[in-house]
C-alpha positions in Angstrom: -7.8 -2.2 81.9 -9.0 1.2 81.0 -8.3 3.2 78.3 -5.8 5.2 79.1 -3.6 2.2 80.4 -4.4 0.3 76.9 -2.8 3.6 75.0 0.0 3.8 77.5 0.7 0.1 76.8 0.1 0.2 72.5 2.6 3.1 72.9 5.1 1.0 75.0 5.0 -1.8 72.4 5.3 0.7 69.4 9.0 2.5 71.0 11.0 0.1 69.8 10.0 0.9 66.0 10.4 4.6 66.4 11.9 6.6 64.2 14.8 8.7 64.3 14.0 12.2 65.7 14.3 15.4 63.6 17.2 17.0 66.2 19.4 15.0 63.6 19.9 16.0 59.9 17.5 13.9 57.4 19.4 12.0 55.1 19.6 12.4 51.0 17.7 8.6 51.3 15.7 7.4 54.2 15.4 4.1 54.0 11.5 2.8 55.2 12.7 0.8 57.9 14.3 4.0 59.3 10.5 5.7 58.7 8.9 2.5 60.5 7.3 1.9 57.1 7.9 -2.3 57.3 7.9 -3.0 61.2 6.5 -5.8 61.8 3.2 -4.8 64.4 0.9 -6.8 65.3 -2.6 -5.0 64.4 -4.0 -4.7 68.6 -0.6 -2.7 68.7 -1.1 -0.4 66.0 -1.5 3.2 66.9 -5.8 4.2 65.8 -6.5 7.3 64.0 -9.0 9.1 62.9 -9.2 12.5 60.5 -11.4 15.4 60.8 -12.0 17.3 57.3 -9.8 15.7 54.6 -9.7 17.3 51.1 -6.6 18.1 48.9 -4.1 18.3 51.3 -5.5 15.9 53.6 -5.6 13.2 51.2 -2.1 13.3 50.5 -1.3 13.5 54.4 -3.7 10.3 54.8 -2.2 8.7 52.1 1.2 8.8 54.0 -0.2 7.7 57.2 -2.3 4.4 55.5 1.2 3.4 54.1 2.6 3.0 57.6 2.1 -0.5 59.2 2.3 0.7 62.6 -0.8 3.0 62.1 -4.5 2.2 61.6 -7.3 4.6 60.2 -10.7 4.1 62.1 -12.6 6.7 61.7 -13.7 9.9 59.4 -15.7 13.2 59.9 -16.6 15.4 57.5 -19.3 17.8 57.1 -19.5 16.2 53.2 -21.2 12.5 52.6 -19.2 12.6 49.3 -15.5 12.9 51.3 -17.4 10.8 54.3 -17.5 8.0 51.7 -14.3 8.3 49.8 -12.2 8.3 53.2 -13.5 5.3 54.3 -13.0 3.4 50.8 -9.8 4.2 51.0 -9.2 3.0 54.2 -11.0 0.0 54.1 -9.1 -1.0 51.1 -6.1 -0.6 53.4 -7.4 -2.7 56.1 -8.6 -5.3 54.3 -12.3 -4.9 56.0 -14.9 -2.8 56.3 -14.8 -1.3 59.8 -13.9 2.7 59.2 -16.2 4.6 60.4 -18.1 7.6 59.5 -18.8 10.7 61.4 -20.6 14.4 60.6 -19.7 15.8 64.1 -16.2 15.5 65.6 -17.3 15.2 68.6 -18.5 11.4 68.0 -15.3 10.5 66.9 -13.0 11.9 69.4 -15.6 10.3 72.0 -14.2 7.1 71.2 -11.6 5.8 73.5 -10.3 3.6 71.3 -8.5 6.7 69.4 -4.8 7.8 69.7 -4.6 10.7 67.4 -6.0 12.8 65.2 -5.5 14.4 61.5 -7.0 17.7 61.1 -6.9 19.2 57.5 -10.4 20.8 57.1 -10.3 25.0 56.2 -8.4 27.2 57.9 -11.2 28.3 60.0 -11.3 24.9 61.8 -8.1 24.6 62.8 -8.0 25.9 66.4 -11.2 25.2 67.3 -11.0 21.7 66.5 -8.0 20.9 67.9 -8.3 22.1 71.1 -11.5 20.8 71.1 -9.5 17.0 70.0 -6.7 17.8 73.0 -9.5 18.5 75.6 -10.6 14.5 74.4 -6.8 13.5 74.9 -6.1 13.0 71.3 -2.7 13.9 70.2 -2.7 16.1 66.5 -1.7 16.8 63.4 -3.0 19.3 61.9 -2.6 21.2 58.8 -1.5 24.8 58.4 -2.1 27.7 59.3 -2.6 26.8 62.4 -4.8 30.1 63.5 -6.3 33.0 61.8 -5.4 35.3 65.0 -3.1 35.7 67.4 -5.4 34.9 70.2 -6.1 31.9 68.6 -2.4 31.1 68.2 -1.9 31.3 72.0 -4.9 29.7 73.0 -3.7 26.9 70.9 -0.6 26.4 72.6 -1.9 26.9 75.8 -4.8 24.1 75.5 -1.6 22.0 73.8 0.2 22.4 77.4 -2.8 22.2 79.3 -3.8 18.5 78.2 -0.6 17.3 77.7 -0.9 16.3 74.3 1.5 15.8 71.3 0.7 18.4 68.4 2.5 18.8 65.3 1.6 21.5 62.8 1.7 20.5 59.7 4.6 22.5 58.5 6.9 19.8 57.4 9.9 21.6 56.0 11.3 21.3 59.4 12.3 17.9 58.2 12.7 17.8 55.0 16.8 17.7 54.2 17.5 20.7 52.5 16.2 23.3 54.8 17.6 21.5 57.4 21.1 21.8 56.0 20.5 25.3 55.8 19.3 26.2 59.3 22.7 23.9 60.2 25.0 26.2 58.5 23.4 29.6 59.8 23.2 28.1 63.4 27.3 27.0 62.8 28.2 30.4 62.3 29.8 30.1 58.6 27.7 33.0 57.4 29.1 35.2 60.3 26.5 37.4 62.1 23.1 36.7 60.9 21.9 40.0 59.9 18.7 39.2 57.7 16.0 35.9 57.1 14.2 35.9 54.3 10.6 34.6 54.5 8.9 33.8 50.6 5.4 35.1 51.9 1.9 35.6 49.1 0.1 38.6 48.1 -0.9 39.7 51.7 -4.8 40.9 51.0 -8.2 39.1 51.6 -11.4 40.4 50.5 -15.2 40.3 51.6 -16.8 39.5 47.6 -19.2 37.3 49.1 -20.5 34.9 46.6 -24.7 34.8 45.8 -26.7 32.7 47.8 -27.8 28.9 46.7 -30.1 26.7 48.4 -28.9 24.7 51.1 -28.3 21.3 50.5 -29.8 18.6 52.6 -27.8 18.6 56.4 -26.0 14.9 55.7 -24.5 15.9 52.3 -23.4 19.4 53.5 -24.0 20.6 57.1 -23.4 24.3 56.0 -23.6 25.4 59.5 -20.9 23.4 60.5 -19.0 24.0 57.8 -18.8 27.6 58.9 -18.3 26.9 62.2 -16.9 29.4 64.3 -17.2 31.9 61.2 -19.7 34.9 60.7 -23.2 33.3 59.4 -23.1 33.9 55.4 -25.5 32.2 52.4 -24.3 29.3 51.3 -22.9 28.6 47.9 -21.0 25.8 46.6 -18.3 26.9 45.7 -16.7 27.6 49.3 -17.6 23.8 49.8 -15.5 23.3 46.6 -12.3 25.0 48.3 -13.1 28.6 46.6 -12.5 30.3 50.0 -9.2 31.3 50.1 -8.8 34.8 50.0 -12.2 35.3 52.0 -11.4 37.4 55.1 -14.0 35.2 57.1 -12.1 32.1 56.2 -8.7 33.2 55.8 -5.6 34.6 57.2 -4.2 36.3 53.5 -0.8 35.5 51.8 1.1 36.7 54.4 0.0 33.8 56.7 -0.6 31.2 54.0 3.1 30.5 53.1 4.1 32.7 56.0 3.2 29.7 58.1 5.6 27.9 56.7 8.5 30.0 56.1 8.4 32.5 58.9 9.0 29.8 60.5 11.7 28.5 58.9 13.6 31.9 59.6 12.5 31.8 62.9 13.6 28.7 63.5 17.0 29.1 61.4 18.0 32.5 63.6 17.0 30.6 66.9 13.7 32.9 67.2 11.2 29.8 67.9 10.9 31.6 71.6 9.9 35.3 70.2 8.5 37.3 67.8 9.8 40.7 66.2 9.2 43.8 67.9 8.3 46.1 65.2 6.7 45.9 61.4 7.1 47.9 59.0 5.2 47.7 55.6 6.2 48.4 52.5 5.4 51.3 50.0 6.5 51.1 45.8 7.5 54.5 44.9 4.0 55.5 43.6 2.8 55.9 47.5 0.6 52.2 46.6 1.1 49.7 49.2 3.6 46.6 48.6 3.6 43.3 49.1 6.2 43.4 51.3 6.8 43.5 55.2 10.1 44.2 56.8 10.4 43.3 60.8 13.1 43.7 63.5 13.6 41.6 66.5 14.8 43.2 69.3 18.5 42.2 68.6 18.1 44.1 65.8 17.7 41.3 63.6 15.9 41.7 59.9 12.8 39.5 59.1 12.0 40.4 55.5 8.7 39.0 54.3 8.1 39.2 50.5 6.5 37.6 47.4 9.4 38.6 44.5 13.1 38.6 44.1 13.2 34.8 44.6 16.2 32.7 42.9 13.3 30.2 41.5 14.6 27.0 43.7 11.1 26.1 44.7 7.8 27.5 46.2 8.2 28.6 50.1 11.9 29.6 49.4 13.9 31.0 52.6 17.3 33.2 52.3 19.8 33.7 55.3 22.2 36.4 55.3 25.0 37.1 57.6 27.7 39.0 57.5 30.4 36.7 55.3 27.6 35.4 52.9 24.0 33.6 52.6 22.3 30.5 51.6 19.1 30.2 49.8 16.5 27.2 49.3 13.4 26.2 48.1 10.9 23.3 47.3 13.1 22.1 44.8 15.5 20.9 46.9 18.2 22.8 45.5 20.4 25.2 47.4 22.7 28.8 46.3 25.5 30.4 48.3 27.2 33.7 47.9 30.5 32.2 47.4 32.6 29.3 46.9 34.0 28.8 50.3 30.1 28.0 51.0 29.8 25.9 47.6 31.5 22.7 49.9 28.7 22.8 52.3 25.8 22.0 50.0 24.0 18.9 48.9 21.1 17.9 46.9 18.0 16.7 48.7 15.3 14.5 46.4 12.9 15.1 48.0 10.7 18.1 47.8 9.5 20.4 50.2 5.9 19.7 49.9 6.3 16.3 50.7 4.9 15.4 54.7 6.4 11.9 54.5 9.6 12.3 57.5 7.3 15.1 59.1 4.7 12.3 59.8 7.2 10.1 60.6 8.5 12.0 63.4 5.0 12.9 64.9 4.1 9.1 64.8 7.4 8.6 66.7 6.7 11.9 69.4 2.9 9.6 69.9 4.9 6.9 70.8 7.5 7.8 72.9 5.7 11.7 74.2 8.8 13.3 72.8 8.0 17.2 71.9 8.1 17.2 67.7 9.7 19.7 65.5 6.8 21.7 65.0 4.8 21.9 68.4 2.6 24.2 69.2 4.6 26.0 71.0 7.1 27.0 68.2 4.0 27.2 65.6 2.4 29.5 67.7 5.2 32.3 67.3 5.9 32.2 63.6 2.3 32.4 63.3 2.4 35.3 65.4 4.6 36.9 63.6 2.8 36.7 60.4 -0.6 38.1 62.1 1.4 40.7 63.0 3.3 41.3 59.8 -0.9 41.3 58.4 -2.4 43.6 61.1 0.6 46.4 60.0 0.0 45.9 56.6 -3.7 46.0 56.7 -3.2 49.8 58.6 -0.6 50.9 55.9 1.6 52.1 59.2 4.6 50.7 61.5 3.5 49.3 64.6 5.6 47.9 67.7 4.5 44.8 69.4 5.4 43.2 72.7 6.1 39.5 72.4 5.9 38.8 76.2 2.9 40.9 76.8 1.5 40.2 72.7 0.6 43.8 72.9 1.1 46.2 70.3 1.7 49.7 70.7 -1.8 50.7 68.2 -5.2 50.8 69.6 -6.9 49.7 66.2 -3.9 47.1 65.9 -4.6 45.4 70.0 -8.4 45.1 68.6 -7.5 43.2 65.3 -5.6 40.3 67.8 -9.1 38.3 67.7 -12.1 37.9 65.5 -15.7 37.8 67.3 -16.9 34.2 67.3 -20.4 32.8 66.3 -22.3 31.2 68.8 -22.0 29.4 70.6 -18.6 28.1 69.5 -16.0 30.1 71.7 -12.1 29.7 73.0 
C-alpha cells in the first residue's frame, strides 16, 4: 500500500468521529464527544502531525491538538534547540513514548510520508512560504495568522492551496467561536435592515525600520539565524527578535492594520457576505490637526462601508466587530458578550463562555475538513481576501492618500500603490 492509499484509508476510518461542521451555529456548551475529544481510535488510525515554529501561540494551538485522541504529534521543527526540545517533551509525555521527532529544516519533516498535516505558527514572515512549501509535500495546514505580509503573497497562497488540493485553515478562529457567529446570523437574516456599515477593531497601523544592534551569532543548531529570517532582507542578528521582539518591524511585519485586521476584517467580510471581494476604494483618515489617524474607511462597490479603527470600542473584548444596518446594529467582542441598538434586538442575544481567543472548535473543524476534505471556515480562499483588504487599507495609509483598487484584476489605480503589492525576496527563497 503506498502512502497516499494509507492516508486515504486513516481518513476513511476517522469520518465517522467527525465533528459537526461550522455551517451550523456553535452551541453555548460543546460537549467533547461532539469535538471528537473521547472517540475511541485505535493509534494506526490516528491522524500524524507535525508543527513548524511553535512559540506563544503555537503552544496553546498544540496544546489543543495533543488533547484530541484522534490526533498524534510526530514531529517538530524549529530553528531553536530550546523550543526543538520543549515540543517534543510535551509530546512525548502525551504519547506515552519517546518517538517525536526533531527537525531544524522543514523540509525533513514534510518529507516524511507518514505525515497528514501540518501546524504552522512560526513569525509572520514564514507564513506563506512555508505553507505552500508544506501543500507542494501534500500536507494539509493550519496555520497561524496573518496569513501574508502582501497581497501577492495572499494570492499565491490561495492559489498553491487550489493547486495541491489541500485542506488549509487559517488560524482565525472566531469564525467558530459562538458569539460572532450569532452575530453574522442576525445581519445575514436581515433584522438590522440594509447593512450599511462593518466595523473592523483594527491596531495602530505603522511599522518601523529601528533595527536593533548587532550580537554574535549563536552556534547554527541553537539558532539558525539565517533561517530564521528566511525570506526576509539579510539583517544582524540580535536576540531579541528570536525572543518575539519583532513585531512592529517592517521586515517582519504586516502593522496593526493587518495584525487584528486579519481577524476582524474578516469577520465583516464574512458577516456582509464579502468573503468573494474586496473594497474598491480606501480612504485614510486625518484628526483635525492635518496628522494622520489611525483609521481607514473603505467602500465596496455596493456602496457598502468598511470602517477600520482602533477606538470607540464598547469594551466587549479584544478584536471587537460592529454591524450596522439601517433598523439597528450588533456589536461583539472577545468577551463573549453582545450589545444591540434596541430592544426588539435584545431577544436575539445570548452569552457565549467561551472567549474569542480560544482555537478549541476552530481546530475541531479543520481536523474534521482533514478527514472528510470538506472546505473549512477559514480556507484560503476566504483568508486571502480579508487579508487583501487590510494590505490595502495599509498601502493607502502608508501614502496618506485615497486609492481605488480592482479586486478582479488586484490592481490599484496608484503607481507607487501597484509597486507596494509585493516585497523583494532574499535568495534564493521565491514564490
Amino acid at each position: 500500500m503506498n502512502s497516499t492509499q494509507r492516508k486515504v484509508g486513516r481518513r476513511d476510518f476517522l469520518r465517522g468521529f467527525a465533528v459537526a461542521g461550522a455551517a451550523a451555529l456553535v452551541p453555548t456548551y460543546v460537549s467533547g464527544s461532539a469535538l471528537g475529544l473521547d472517540a475511541a481510535v485505535s493509534p494506526s488510525n490516528k491522524l500524524r502531525m507535525g508543527a513548524i515554529g511553535i512559540g506563544s501561540r503555537g503552544n496553546e494551538d498544540l496544546g489543543k491538538f495533543l488533547a484530541r485522541k484522534d490526533v498524534r504529534f510526530c514531529a517538530i521543527c524549529d530553528i531553536r534547540r530550546e523550543r526543538r526540545e520543549y515540543v517534543k517533551g510535551r509530546a512525548d509525555e502525551t504519547n506515552g513514548d519517546k518517538e517525536c521527532a526533531m527537525y531544524k529544516d522543514m523540509e525533513d519533516l514534510l518529507i516524511r510520508d507518514d505525515i497528514d498535516f501540518v501546524l504552522i505558527a512560526t513569525g509572520d514572515r514564514w507564513h506563506t512560504m512555508a505553507s505552500i512549501t508544506a501543500a507542494k509535500f501534500g500536507k494539509d495546514v493550519y496555520c497561524e495568522k496573518p496569513l501574508s505580509l502582501t497581497i501577492q503573497e495572499s494570492r499565491a497562497l490561495a492559489n498553491a492551496v487550489k493547486r495541491y488540493g489541500i485542506v488549509y485553515q487559517a488560524g482565525t478562529q472566531r469564525r467558530n467561536i459562538g458569539n460572532f457567529q450569532l452575530a453574522a446570523k442576525i445581519i445575514q437574516s436581515g433584522k438590522l435592515g440594509k447593512i450599511t456599515e462593518v466595523h473592523a477593531n483594527t491596531l495602530w497601523p505603522a511599522t518601523n525600520q529601528d533595527w536593533y544592534p548587532a550580537e554574535p551569532e549563536p552556534d547554527v543548531n541553537e539558532v539558525d539565524w539565517d533561517r530564521w529570517l528566511g525570506p526576509c532582507p539579510w539583517r544582524p542578528y540580535n536576540s531579541a527578535y528570536v525572543r518575539g521582539d519583532w513585531r512592529g518591524k517592517y521586515d517582519f511585519h504586516g502593522g496593526g492594520i493587518l495584525e487584528w485586521g486579519s481577524h476582524t476584517v474578516d469577520l465583516c467580510q464574512w458577516a456582509a457576505q464579502k468573503d468573494h471581494t474586496a473594497p474598491v476604494r480606501y480612504e485614510p483618515q486625518f484628526n483635525d490637526d492635518g496628522t494622520i489617524a489611525g483609521h481607514v474607511w473603505a467602500y465596496y462597490d455596493d456602496g457598502v462601508k468598511l470602517v477600520m479603527r482602533e477606538s470607540g470600542w464598547l469594551g466587549l473584548g479584544t478584536c471587537s466587530a460592529r454591524y450596522v444596518g439601517e433598523e439597528g446594529w450588533i456589536e461583539t467582542g472577545d468577551s463573549g458578550r453582545m450589545a444591540v441598538s434596541n430592544d426588539k434586538l435584545r431577544g436575539e442575544l445570548k452569552y457565549f463562555g467561551m472567549p474569542g481567543t480560544d482555537p478549541t472548535t476552530h481546530i475541531a473543524e479543520f481536523v474534521e475538513c482533514v478527514k472528510t476534505r470538506r472546505n473549512p471556515a477559514a480556507n484560503a480562499a476566504v483568508a486571502a481576501q480579508s487579508h487583501i483588504a487590510s494590505h490595502c487599507a495599509y498601502i493607502a495609509w502608508q501614502l496618506k492618500r485615497t486609492i481605488e483598487f480592482d479586486p478582479v484584476k488586484e490592481e490599484f489605480n496608484d503607481a507607487d500603490a501597484n509597486r507596494m503589492r509585493t516585497r523583494a525576496m532574499r535568495a534564493p527563497y521565491t514564490l
